[in-house]
N, C-alpha and C positions, 0 to 999 in steps of 0.2 A: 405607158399603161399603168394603170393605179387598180392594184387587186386585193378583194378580203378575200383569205383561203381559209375555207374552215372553223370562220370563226367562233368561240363559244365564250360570255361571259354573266357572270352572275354579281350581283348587286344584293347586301343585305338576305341572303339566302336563296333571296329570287332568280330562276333564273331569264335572263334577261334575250340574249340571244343563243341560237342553238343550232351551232353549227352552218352557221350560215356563209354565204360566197358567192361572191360577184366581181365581175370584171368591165373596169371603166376604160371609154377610148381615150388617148390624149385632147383636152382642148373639150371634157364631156360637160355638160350643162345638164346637172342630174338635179332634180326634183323629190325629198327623198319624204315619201308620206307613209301614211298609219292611222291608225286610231290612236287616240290619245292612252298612254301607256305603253304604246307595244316597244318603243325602245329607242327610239328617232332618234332625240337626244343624247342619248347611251352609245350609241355605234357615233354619233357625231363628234366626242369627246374622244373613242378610241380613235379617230382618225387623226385626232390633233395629238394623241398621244398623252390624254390625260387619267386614261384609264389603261390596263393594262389585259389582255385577252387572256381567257382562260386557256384557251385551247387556240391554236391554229396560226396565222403571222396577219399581217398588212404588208405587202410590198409596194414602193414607190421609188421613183425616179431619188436618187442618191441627194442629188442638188434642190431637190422640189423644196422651196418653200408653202409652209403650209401657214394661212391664218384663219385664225377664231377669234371670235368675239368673248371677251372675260366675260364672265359675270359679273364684276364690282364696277362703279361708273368711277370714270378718272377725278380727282379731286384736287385741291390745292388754289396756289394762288394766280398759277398759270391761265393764260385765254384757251378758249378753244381754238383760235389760231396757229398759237403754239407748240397745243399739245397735237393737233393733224400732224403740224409741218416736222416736229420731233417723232412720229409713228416710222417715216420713212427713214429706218435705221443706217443704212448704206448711205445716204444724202447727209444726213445729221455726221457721222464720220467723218464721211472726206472732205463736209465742209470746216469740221471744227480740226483735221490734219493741214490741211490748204493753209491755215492761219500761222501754223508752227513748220509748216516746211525748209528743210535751206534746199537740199539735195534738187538739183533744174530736174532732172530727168524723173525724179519722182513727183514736182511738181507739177511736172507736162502728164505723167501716167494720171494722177487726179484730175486735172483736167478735162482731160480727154474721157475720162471715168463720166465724172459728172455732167458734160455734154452730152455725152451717150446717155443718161436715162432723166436728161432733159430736168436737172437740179434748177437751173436758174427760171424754169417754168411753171416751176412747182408753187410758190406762192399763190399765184391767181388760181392754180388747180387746187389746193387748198381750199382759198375763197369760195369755188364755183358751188363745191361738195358742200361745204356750210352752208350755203345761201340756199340751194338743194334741199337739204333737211331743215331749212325755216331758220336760220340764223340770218338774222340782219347783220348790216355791216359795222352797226353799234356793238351789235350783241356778240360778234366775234373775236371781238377783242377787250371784254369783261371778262373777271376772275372766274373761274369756273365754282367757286365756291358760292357765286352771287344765282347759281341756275340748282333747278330742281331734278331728282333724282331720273329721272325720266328725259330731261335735254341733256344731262350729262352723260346718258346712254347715248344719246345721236352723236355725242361726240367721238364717243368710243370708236361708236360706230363708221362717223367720218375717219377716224387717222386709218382705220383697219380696210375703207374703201381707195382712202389715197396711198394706202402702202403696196397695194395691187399683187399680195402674194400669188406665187404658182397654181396653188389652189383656195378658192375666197368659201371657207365654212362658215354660214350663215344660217341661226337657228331662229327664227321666227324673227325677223327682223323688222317687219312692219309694229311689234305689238305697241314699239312707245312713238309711232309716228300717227300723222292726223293722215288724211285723204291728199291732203297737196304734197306731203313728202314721199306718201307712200307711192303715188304716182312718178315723182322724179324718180325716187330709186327704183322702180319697175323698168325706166327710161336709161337707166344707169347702168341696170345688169344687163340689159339687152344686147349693152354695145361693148360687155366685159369682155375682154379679148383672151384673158387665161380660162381653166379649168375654174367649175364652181359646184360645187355642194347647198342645196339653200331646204331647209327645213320652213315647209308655210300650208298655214292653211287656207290662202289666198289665192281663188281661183285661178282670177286674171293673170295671177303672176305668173301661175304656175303656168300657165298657156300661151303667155307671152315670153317667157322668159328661158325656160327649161325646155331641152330635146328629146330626155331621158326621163324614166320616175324610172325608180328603187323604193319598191313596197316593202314593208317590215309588216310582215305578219306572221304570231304565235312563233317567233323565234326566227323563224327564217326571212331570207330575201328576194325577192324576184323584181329580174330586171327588166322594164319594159322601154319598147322604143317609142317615143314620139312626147307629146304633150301631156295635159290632166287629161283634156276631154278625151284624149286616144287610150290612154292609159284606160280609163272607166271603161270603153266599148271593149277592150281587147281584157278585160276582168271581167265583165259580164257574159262574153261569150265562153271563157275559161270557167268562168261558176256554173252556166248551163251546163255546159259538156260535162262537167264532176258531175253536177249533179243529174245528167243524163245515165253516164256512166255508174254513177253507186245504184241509182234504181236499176237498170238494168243489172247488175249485179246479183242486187237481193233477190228480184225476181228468179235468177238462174240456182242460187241458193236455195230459196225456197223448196224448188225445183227437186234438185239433188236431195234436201231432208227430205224430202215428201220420200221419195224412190230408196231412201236410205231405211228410214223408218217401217215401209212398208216389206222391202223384200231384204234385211238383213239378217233376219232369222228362220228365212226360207233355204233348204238345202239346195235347191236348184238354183238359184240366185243370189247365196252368199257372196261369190266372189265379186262380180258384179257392182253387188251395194257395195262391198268394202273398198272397190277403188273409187266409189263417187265419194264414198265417205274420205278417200286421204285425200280429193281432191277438194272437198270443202273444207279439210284441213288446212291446205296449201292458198288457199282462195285468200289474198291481202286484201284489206276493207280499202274500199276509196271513202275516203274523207268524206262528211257531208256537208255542204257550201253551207259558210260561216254567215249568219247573219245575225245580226243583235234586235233584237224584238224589244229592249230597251231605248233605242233609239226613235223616240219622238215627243211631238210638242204639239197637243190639243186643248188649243186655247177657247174657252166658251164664250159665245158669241152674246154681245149684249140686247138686250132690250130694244124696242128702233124709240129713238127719239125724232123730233122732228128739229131739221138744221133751220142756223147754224149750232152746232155744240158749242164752241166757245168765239168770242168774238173780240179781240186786241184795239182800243184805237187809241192812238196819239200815247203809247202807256212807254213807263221808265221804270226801269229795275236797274239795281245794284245791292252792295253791301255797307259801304258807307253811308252817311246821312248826305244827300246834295253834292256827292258821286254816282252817279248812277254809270251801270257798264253797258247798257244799252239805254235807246231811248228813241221816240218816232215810232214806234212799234206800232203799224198798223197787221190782224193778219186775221183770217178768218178760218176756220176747221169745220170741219163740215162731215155726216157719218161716215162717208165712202171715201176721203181724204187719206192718202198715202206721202208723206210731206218729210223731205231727207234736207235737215242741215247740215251745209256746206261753210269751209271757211277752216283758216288755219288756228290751231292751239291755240287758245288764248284770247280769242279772239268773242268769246261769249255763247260760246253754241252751249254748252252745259247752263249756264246762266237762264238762257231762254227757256230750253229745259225745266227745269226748277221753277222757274215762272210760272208756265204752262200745267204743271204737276202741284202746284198749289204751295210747296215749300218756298217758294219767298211771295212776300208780298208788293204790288207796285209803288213805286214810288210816286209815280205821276201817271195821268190819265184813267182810263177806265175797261175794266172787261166787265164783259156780260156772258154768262153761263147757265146753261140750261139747268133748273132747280132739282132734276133727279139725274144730275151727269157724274157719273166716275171717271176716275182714272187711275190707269195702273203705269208706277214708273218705277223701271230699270236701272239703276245711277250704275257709275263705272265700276265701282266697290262695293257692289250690293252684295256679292257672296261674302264678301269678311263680313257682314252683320250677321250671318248664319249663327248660332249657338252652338259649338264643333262640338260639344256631348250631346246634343242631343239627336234626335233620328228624324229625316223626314215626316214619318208620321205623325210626331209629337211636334214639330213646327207648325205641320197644317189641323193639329187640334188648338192647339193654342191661339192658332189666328179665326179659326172656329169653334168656338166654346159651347153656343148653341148648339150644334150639327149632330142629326142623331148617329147612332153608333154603328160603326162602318162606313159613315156615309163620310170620313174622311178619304178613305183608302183611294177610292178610284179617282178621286182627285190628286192626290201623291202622285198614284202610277202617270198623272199626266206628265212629270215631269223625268219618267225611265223610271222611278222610285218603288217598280213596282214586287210585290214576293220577298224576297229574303232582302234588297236594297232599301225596304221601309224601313228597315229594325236595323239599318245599320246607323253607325252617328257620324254624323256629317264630316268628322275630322277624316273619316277613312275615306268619301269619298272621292274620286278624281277633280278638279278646275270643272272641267262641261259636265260631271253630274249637278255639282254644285250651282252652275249657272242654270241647270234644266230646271233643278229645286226650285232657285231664286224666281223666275220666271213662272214656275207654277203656282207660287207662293201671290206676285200681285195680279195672278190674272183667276185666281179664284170666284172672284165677286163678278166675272165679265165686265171689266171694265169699257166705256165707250170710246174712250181714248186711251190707246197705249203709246207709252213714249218709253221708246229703246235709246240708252247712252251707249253705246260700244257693247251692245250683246253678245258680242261674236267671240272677244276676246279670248274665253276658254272653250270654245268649240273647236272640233276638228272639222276637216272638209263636209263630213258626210251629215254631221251636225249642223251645221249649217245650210244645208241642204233642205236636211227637216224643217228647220224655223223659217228659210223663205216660203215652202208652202204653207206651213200652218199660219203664216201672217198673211197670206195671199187665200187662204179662205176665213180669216178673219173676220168678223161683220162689223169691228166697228174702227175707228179712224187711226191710224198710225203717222205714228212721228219717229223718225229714229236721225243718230247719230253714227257713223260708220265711217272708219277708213277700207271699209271692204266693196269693193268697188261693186264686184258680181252681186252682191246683196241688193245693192243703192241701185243697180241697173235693174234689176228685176221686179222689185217693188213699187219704189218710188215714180211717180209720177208728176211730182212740184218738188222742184228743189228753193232752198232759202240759204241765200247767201248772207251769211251772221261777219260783215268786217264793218272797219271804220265808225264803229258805235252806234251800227243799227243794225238790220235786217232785212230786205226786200228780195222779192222772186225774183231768180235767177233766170232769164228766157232760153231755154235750153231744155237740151237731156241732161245726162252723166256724161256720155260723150261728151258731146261740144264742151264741157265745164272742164274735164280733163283736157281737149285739144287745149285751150284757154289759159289753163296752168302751163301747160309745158310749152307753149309757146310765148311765155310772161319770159319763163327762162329764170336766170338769178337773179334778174333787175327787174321783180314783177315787185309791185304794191303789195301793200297786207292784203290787198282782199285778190291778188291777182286779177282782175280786171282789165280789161283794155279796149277803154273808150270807139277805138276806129274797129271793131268786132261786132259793133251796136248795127242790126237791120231798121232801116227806116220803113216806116208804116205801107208808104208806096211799094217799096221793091218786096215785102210782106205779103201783100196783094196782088200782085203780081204773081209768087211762087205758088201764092195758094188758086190763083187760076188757071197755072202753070199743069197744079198735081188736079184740078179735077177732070182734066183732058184728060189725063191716066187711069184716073178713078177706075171708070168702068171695065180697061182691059184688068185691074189689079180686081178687083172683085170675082171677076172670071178666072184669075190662077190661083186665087186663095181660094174659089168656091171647091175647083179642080184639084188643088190640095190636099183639103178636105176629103175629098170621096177618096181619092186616093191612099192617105194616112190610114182612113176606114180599113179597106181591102187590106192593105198590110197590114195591119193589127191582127186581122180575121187569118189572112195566112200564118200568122207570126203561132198566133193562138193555134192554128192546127197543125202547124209543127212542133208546139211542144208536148200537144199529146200524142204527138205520136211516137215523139221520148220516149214515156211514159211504161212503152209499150215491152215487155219482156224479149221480144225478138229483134227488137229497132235498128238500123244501123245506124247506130250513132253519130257516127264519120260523116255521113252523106249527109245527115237530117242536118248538122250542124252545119256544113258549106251552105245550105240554101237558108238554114236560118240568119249565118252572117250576113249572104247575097239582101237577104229582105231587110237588116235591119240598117243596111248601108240605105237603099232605097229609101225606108222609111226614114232617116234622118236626111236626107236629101230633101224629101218631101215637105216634112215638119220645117225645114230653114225657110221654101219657098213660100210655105202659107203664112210662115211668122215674119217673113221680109213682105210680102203682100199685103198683112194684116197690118201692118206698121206704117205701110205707107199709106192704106187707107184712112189710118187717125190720122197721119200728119195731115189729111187733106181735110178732114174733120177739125181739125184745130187750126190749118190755116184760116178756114172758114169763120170759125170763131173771131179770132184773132182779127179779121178785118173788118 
């Protein structure tokens, strides 16, 4: 059992958590979220013991090793091979005692030591974990001083995955990986066989991966059982019920001032009032459910042009002269075009990017672009160009010089900036204010193409959240870059695979492209590919005559659905007002509202599983 009692600590006057306490099972797979700030990081330092509590203890198993990921990335003249295989401190000992031993019976205890946690196996498990996180088998055995500050983070990362402490603390671990690492290591923790702590704002992971969440909010902790998605449903029904329970509250409040005020200066009914009145004294406020009204992203819709918007053929980009990093580029974008590049680091997806966004120019072939087309692009580092003295609103004058007065503001507030967060200067504000800015900033003008480089990077879960719908009612073409898998599933609709020094559509979803990857395994290609996965045009034609046999009953459960999701919405709606209601039972109203909303998500999976397979019969169609 691994338990915080009590704990309270403050950071730089702040205080950070408050009093807060929770209890983990042995072997728990905890999920530990927030809003960005509330302290995740903070409580995940005091578990390694690098902070020290103001108030309260951590108890743990005596013998638990516990690891974390440093913040500094390892350096020197060592490989990354090296430095894995040296993370494994017990291995590293008995190998380098093994060498100097005389004593037989001490060198049979080593032995037998290192049999036991499988030392002579460990090299290829080394290897497996780097080739994992996009290390070739060139590149694992280069100096580490020859890689960028961001691959020497995966290395960190790898020795702290092959040293397989008692408890594996992991603070956003995806953020310097691409989509093909981040997928292994979602593959990785799955099958982590100790106890783990992982801080992410990664849907999938968190759903795939974790049994437990531990929410950090306004200081405290609450521990829930199951996944993210379970976690959100059993939060949404606990925010109902508060905020079921404070209006009824006020209402009975109201109630008592009313009956206080009227009859306490009456001699026949002093006493009366006077005990409603120590009863409204004694009355504890319930909380009123937390929501941030700064959280969101309303991006204005452009213009309609008539497609294509931009059109690729035969085109070369690079940076050098007659190096080019891509090349063959044919591609078309079109205004209702939702289009996710795929493919590992380095491999030119930012390049294409850049292309696309009008910052480099081609080196070969030709694009053609509609004469009144924008575009608005995101690069990975677009918030350090921010001016940290200056304030939101003074960014978005400056990028509008023209604009009459005021008519900067409600553009601001697109990006949360809105009230007393205009007039703050950027330096104070958090990573996803910063990112909401940036993004309000190039989508001012409605651009008709917007291209996302890693948008997500300083968002939290719920932030993320906001920007899949606001790109989902977007009106004009998207392109983005993402290791966030739930994003690039919900969006995307063409994936482009960027390896081997071109570019071409990927025939898939995000699924298949994932099965694909982790079925490459360590010994996949740069682009992960695997030729015998190719369907032939025939067995193509076939599946898509296959699914229009189905067609018709799958129209019928999605129409069914449909009416259905209706009817629970309408239930769902008259049970909240009757919340609402000063006499309500709360209790009761709340079991039939969970009853309903389990329903309605029953409902909502079968119309979206229906509606899914009615396209795919629409695109098989295509397709043949």
């Amino acid at each position: 059992m691994f338990t915080l009692d009590d704990i309270s600590l403050r950071l730089g006057g702040h205080l950070i958590l408050d009093h807060a306490s929770a209890s983990l099972p042995p072997k728990a797979r905890v999920g530990l979220v927030g809003r960005n700030g509330a302290g995740k990081s903070s409580l995940l330092k005091l578990i390694a013991g690098q902070h020290e509590p103001d108030t309260g203890r951590i108890e743990a198993p005596s013998a638990m090793r516990i690891g974390y990921l440093a913040q500094e990335a390892p350096s020197g003249k060592a490989t990354p091979f090296e430095t894995v295989l040296a993370a494994a401190a017990e291995r590293a000992a008995l190998m380098d005692e093994a060498e100097h031993a005389v004593d037989p019976h001490r060198i049979a205890e080593i032995h037998e030591r290192l049999t036991a946690i499988d030392a002579h196996g460990a090299p290829a498990r080394a290897a497996r974990i780097l080739a994992g996180l996009g290390f070739s088998e060139e590149a694992q055995h280069q100096p580490l001083d020859t890689f960028s500050g961001g691959w020497r983070m995966r290395v960190a990362l790898a020795g702290l995955l092959f040293s397989e402490p008692d408890l594996l603390l992991l603070d956003e671990p995806s953020n310097h990986l691409d989509l093909e690492a981040a997928l292994w290591l979602e593959s990785f923790l799955k099958s982590y066989r100790a106890s783990l702590i992982v801080v992410s704002h990664e849907r999938d992971l968190l759903n795939n991966v974790v049994d437990t969440i531990l929410h950090v909010e306004r200081g405290k902790t609450t521990l829930y059982a199951g996944n993210y998605d379970q976690f959100e449903r059993q939060r949404r029904e606990r925010l109902a019920q508060a905020e079921a329970s404070r209006a009824s509250q006020e209402a009975r409040r109201k109630k008592l001032q009313a009956y206080v005020d009227r009859w306490r200066y009456k001699a026949h009914s002093a006493r009366q009032a006077q005990s409603r009145l120590k009863a409204l004294q004694k009355m504890e406020p319930v909380a009123e459910a937390a929501e941030d009204p700064s959280l969101v992203f309303d991006f204005p819709s452009p213009k309609e042009l008539s497609p294509p918007l931009l059109v690729l053929e035969d085109v070369a980009v690079g940076y050098a002269p007659d190096t080019p990093v891509l090349s063959g580029l044919d591609l078309r974008i079109d205004p209702d075009d939702r289009i996710a590049f795929v493919g590992r680091n380095g491999n030119g997806k930012t390049t294409l990017a850049r292309l696309l966004a009008g910052q480099l120019a081609p080196m070969a072939g030709k694009i053609a672009a509609s004469g009144k087309l924008t575009v608005g692009y995101f690069a990975q580092h677009q918030i350090e160009e921010l001016v940290a003295e200056d304030t939101p609103l003074q960014h978005m004058e400056r990028l509008l010089p023209d604009a009459k007065q005021g008519a900067c503001a409600p553009i601001s507030a697109a990006s949360g900036s809105s009230g007393d967060k205009a007039m703050v200067q950027v330096k104070k504000l958090s990573g996803g204010e910063r990112a909401r800015l940036s993004l309000a900033l190039i989508t001012r003008d409605a651009p008709h193409i917007l291209i996302l480089d890693e948008p997500t990077n300083h968002l939290d879960v719920d932030a993320r959240e906001a920007l899949v719908q606001a790109l989902a009612a977007f009106g004009g073409a998207v392109v983005v870059v993402s290791h966030d898998r739930h994003l690039l599933g919900l969006i995307a609709d063409r994936l482009l695979l960027v390896a081997d020094g071109t570019a071409r559509e990927f025939d898939g979803s995000i699924e298949d492209y994932r099965d694909q990857v982790l079925s490459a395994g360590s010994g996949k290609s740069g682009n992960g590919a695997d030729p015998s996965q190719k369907i032939s045009r025939k067995d193509k034609r076939k599946a898509a005559a296959d699914a229009r046999e189905r067609a018709k009953e799958l129209r019928k459960t999605a129409t069914s659905a449909e009416a259905e999701m209706k009817t629970l919405w309408r239930k769902r709606d008259e049970i909240d007002a009757l919340l609402t209601a000063p006499d309500a039972a709360a209790g009761e109203l709340m079991k039939r509202r969970g009853a309903v909303e389990r329903d309605l998500a029953a409902a909502e999976a079968r119309w979206l599983e229906a509606s899914e397979a009615v396209e795919a019969v629409k695109q098989g169609e295509a397709d043949c």
